[in-house]
DRENTORKOL-3810 file (N, C-alpha, C; in nm, 4 decimals):
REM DRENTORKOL-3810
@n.u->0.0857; n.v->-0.1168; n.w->0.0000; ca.u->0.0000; ca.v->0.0000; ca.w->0.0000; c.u->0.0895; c.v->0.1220; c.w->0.0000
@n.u->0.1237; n.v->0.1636; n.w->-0.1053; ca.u->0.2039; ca.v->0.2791; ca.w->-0.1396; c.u->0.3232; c.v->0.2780; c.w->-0.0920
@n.u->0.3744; n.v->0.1404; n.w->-0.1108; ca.u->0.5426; ca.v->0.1270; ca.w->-0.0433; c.u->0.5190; c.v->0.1226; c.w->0.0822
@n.u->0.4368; n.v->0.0814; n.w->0.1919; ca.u->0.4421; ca.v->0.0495; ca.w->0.3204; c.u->0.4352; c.v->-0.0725; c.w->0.3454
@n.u->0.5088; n.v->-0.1496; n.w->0.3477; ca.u->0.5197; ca.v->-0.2797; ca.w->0.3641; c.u->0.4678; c.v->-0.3145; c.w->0.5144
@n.u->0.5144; n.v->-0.2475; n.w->0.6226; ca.u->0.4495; ca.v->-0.2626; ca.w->0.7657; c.u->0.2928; c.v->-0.2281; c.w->0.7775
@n.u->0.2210; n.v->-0.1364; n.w->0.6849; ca.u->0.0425; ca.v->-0.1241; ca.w->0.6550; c.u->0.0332; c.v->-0.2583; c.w->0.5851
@n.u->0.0813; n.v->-0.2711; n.w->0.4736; ca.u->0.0763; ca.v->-0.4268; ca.w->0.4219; c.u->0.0350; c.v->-0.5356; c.w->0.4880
@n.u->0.1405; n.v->-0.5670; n.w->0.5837; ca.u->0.1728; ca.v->-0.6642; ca.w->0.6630; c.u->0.0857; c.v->-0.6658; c.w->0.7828
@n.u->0.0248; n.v->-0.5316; n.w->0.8296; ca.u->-0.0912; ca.v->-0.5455; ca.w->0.9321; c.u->-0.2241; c.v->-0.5741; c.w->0.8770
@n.u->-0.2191; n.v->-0.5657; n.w->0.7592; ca.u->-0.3343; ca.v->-0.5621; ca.w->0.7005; c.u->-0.3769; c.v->-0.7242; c.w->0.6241
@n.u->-0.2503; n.v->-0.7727; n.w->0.5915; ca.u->-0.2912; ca.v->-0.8919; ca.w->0.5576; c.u->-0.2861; c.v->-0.9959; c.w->0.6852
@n.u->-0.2064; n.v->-0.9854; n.w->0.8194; ca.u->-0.2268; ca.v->-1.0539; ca.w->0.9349; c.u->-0.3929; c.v->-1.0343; c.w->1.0216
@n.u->-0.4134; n.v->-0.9052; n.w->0.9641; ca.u->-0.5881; ca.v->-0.9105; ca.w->1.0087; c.u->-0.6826; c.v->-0.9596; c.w->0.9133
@n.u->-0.6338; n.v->-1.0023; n.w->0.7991; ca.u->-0.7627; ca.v->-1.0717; ca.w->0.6682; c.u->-0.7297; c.v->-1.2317; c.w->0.7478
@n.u->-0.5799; n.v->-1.2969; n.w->0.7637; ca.u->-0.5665; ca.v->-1.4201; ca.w->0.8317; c.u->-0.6432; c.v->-1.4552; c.w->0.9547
@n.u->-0.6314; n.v->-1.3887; n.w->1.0415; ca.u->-0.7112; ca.v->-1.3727; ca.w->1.1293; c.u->-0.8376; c.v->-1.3825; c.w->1.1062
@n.u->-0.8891; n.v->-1.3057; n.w->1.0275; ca.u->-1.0657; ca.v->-1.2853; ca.w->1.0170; c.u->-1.0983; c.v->-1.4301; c.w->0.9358
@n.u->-0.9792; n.v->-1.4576; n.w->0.8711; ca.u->-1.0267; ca.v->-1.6080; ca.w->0.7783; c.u->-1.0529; c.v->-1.6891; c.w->0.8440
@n.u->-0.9898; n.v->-1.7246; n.w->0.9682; ca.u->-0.9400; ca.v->-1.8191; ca.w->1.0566; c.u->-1.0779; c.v->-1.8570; c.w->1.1375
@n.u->-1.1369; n.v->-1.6992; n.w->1.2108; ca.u->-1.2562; ca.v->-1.6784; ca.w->1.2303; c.u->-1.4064; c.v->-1.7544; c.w->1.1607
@n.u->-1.3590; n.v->-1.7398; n.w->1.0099; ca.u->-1.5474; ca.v->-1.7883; ca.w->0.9469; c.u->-1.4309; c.v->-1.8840; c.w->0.8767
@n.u->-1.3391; n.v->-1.9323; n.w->0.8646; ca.u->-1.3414; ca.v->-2.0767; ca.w->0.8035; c.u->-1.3338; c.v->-2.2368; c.w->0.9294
@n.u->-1.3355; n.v->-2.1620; n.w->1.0355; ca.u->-1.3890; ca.v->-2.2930; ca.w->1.1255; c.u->-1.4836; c.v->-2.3204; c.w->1.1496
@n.u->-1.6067; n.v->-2.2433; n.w->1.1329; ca.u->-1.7250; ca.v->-2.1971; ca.w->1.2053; c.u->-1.7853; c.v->-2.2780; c.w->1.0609
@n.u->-1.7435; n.v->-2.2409; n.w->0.9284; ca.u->-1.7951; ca.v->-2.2909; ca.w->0.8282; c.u->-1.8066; c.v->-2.4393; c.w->0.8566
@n.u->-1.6816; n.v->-2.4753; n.w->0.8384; ca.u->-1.6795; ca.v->-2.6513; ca.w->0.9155; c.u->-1.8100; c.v->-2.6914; c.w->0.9504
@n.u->-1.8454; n.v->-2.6353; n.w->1.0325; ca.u->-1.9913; ca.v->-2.6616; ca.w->1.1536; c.u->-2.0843; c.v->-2.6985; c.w->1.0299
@n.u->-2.1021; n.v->-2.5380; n.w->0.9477; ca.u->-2.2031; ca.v->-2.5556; ca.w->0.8955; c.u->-2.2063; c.v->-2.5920; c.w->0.7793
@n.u->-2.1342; n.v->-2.6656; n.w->0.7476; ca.u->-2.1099; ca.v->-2.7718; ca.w->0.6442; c.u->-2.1472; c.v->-2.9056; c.w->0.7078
@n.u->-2.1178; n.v->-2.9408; n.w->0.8329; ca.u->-2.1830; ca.v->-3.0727; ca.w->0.9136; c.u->-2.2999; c.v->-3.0915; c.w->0.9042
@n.u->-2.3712; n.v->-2.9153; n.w->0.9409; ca.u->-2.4940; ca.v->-2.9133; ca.w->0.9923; c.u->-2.5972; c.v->-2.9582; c.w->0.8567
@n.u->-2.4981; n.v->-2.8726; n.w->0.7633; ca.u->-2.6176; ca.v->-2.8588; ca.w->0.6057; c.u->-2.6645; c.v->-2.7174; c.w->0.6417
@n.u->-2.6308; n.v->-2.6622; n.w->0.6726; ca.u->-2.6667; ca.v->-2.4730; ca.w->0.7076; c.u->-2.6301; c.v->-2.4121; c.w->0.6201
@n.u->-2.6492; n.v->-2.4737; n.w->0.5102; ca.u->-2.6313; ca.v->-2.3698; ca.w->0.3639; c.u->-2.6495; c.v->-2.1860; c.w->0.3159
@n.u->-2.7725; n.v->-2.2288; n.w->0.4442; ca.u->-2.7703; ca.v->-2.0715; ca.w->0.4038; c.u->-2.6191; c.v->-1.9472; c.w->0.4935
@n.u->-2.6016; n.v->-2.0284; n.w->0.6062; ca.u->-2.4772; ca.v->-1.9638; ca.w->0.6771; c.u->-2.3731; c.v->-1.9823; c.w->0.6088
@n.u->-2.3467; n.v->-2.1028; n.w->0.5599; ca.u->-2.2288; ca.v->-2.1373; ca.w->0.4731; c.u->-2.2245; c.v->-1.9945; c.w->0.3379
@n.u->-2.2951; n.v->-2.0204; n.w->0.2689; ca.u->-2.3344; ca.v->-1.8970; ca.w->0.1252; c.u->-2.2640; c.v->-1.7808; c.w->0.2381
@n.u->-2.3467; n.v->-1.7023; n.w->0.3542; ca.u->-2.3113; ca.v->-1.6163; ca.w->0.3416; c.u->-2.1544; c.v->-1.5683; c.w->0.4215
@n.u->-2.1004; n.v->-1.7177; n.w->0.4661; ca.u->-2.0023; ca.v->-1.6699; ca.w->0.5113; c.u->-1.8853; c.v->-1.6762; c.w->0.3829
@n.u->-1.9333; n.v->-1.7289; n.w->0.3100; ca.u->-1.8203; ca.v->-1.7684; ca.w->0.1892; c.u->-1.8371; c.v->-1.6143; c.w->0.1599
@n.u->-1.9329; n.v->-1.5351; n.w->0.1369; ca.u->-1.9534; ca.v->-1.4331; ca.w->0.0821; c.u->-1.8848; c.v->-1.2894; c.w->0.1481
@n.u->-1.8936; n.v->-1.3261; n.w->0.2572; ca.u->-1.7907; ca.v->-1.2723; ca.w->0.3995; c.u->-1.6531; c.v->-1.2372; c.w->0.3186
@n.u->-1.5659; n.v->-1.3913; n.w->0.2932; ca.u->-1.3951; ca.v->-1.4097; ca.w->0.2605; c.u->-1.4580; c.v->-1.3310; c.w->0.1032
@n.u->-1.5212; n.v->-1.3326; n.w->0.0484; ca.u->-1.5182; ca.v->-1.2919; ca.w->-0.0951; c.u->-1.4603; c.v->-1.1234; c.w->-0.0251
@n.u->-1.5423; n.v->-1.0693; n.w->-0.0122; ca.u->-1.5292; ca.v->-0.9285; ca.w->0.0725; c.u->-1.3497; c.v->-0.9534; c.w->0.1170
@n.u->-1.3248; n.v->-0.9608; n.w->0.2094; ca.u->-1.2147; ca.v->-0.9709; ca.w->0.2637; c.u->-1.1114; c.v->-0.9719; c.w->0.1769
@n.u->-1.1135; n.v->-1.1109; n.w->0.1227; ca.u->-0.9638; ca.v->-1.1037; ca.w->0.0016; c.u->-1.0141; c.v->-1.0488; c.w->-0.0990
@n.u->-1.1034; n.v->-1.0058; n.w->-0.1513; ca.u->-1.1139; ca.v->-0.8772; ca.w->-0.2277; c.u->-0.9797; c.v->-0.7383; c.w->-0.1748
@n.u->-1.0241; n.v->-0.7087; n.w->-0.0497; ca.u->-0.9583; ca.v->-0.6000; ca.w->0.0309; c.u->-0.8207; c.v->-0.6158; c.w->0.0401
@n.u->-0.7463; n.v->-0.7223; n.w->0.0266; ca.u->-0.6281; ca.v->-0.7400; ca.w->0.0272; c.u->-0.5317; c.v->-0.8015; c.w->-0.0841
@n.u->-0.6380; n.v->-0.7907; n.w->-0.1967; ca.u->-0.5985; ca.v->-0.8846; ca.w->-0.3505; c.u->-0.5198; c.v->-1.0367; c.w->-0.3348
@n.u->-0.6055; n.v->-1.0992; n.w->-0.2705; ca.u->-0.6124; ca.v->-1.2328; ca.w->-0.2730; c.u->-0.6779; c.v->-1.3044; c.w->-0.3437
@n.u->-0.6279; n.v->-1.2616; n.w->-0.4370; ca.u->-0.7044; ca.v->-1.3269; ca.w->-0.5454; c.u->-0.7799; c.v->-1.4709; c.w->-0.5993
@n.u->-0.6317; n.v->-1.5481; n.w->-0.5553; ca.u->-0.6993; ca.v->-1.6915; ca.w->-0.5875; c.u->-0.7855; c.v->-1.7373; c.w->-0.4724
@n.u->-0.7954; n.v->-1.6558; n.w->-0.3709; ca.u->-0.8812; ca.v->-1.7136; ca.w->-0.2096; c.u->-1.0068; c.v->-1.6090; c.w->-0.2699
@n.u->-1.0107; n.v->-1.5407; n.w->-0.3083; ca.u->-1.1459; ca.v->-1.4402; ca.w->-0.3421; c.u->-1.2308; c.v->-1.5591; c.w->-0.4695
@n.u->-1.1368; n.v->-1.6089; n.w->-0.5198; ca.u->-1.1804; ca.v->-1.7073; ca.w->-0.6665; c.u->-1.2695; c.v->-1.8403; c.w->-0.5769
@n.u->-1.2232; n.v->-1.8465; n.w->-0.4935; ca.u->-1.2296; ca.v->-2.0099; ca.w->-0.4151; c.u->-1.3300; c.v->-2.0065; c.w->-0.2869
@n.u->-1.3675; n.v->-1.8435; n.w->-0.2921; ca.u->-1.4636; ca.v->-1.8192; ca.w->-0.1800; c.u->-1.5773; c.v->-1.7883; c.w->-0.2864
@n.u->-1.5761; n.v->-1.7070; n.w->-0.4008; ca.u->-1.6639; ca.v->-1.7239; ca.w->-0.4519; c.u->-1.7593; c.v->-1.8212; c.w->-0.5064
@n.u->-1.6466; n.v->-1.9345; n.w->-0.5337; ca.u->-1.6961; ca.v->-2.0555; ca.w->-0.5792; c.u->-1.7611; c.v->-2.1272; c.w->-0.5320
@n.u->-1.7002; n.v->-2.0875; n.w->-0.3359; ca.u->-1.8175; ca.v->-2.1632; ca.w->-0.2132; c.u->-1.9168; c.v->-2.0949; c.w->-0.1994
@n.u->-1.9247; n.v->-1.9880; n.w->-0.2027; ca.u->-2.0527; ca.v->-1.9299; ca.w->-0.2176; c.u->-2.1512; c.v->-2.0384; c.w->-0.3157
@n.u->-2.1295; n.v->-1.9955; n.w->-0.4449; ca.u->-2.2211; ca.v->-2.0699; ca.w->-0.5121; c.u->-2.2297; c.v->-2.1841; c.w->-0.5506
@n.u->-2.1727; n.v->-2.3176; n.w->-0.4709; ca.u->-2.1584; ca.v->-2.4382; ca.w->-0.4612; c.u->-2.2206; c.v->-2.4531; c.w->-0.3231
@n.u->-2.2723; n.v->-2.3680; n.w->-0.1882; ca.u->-2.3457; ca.v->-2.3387; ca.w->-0.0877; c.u->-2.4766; c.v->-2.3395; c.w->-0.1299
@n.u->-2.4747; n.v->-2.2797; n.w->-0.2121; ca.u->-2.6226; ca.v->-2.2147; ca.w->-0.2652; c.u->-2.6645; c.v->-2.3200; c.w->-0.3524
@n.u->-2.5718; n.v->-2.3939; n.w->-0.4220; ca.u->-2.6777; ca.v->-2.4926; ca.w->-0.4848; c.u->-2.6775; c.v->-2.6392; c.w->-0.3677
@n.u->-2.6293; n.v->-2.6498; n.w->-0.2463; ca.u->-2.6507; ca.v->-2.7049; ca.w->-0.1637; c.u->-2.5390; c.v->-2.8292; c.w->-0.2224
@n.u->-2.4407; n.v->-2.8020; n.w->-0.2695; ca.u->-2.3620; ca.v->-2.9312; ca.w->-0.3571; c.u->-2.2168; c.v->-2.9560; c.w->-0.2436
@n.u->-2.2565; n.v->-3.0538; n.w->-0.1452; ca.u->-2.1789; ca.v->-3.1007; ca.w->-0.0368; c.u->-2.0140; c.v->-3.1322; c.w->-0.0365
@n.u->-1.9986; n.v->-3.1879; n.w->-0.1667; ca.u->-1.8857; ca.v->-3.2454; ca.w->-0.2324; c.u->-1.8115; c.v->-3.1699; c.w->-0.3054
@n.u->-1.8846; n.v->-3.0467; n.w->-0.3303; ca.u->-1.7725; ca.v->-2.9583; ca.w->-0.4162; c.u->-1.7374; c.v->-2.8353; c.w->-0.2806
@n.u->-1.8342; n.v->-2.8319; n.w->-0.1698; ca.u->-1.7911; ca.v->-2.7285; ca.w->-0.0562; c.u->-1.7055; c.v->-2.8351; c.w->0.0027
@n.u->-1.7307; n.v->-2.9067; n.w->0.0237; ca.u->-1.5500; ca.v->-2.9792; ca.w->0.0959; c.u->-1.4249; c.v->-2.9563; c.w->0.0421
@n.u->-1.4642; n.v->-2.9847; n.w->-0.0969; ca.u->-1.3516; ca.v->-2.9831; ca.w->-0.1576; c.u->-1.2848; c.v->-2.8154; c.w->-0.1876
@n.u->-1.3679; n.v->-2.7330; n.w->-0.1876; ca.u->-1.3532; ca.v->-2.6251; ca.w->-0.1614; c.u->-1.3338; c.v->-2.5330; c.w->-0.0675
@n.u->-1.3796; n.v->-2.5918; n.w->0.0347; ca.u->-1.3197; ca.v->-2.5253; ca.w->0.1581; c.u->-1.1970; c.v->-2.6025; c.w->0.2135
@n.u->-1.1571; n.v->-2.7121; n.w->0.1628; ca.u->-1.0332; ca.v->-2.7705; ca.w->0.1648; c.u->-0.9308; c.v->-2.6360; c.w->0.1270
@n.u->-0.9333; n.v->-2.6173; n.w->-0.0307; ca.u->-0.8877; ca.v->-2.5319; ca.w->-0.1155; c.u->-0.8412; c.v->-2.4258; c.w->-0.0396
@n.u->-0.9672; n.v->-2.3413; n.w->-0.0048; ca.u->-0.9403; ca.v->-2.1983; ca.w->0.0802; c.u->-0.8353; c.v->-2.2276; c.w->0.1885
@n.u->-0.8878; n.v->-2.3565; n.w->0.2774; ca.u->-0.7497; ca.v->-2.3624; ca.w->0.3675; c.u->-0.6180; c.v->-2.3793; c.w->0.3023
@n.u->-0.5892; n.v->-2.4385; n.w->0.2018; ca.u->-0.4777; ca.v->-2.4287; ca.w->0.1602; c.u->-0.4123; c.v->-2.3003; c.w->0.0829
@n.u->-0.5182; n.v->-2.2504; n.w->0.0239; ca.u->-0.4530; ca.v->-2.0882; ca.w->-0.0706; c.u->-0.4391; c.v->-2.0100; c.w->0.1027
@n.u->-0.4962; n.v->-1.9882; n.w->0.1834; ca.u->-0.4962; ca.v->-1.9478; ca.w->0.3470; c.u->-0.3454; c.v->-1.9533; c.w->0.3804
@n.u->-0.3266; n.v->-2.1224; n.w->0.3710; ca.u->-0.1994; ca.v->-2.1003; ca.w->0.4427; c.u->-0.0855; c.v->-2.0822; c.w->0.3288
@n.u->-0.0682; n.v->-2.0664; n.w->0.2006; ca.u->-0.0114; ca.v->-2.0397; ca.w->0.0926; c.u->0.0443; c.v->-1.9015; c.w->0.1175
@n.u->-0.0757; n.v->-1.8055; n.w->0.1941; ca.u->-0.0598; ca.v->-1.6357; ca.w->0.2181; c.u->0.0459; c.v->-1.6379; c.w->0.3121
@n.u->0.0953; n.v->-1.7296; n.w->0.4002; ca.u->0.1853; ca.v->-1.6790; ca.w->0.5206; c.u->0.3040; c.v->-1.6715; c.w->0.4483
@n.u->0.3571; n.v->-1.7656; n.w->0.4189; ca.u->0.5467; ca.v->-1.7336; ca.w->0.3776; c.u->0.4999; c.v->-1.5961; c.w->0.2675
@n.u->0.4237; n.v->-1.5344; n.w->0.2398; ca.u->0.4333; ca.v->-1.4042; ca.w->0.1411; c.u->0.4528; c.v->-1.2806; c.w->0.2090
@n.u->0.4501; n.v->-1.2562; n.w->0.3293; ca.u->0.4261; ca.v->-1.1957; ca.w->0.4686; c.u->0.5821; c.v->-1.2246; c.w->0.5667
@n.u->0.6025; n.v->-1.1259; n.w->0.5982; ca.u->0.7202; ca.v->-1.0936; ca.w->0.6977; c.u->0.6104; c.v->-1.1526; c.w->0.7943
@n.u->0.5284; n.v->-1.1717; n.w->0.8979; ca.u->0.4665; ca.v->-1.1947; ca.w->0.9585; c.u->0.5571; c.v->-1.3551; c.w->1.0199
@n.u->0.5926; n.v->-1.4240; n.w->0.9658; ca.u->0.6446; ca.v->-1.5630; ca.w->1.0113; c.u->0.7992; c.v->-1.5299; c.w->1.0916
@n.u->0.8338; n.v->-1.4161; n.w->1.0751; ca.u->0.9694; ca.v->-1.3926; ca.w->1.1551; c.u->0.9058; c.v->-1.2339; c.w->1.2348
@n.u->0.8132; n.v->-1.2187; n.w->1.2635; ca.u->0.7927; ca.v->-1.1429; ca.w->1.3207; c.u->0.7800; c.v->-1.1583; c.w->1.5099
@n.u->0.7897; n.v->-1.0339; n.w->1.6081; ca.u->0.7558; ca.v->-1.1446; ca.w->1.7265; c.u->0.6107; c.v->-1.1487; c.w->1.8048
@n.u->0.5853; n.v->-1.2594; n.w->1.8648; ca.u->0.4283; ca.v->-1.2325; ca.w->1.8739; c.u->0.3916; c.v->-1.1257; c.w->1.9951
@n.u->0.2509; n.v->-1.0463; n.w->1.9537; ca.u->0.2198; ca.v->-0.9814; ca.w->2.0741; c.u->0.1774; c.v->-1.0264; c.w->2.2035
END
């Protein structure tokens, strides 16, 4: 963000965070069949890595969105598999892994 790598870096450790937040909770409601919570939390990370050009996690939240919405069980697993992995793909891109914790 305009050559600030430390705004950068706070900014993408709070999208991790907030992911961390609605991609466990999703879990649930993927057990439950709570499709309609599922849709709108996928719709949540769409928002989010939008905000931080995460692109391929904005691609893979969108996709749960509308694989939620058509209630299709087997492609949100496999898709919220996905997100966890593009998720943890974001850390080594981030000074954040040699940083010290608060």
């Amino acid at each position: 963000i305009g050559g600030n790598q430390e705004l950068c870096d706070s900014l993408i450790a709070l999208f991790l965070d907030q992911t961390n937040q609605v991609l466990d909770p999703m879990a649930n409601s993927l057990s439950a069949g709570d499709w309609k919570e599922m849709s709108a939390a996928a719709h949540r990370l769409v928002g989010s890595a939008g905000s931080v050009r995460a692109d391929r996690f904005r691609q893979l939240a969108s996709e749960l969105e509308t694989a939620a919405r058509s209630e299709n069980l087997d492609h949100c697993q496999r898709l919220l598999k996905e997100l966890r992995e593009a998720r943890a793909s974001l850390l080594p891109s981030t000074s954040l892994a040699n940083s010290p914790s608060n």
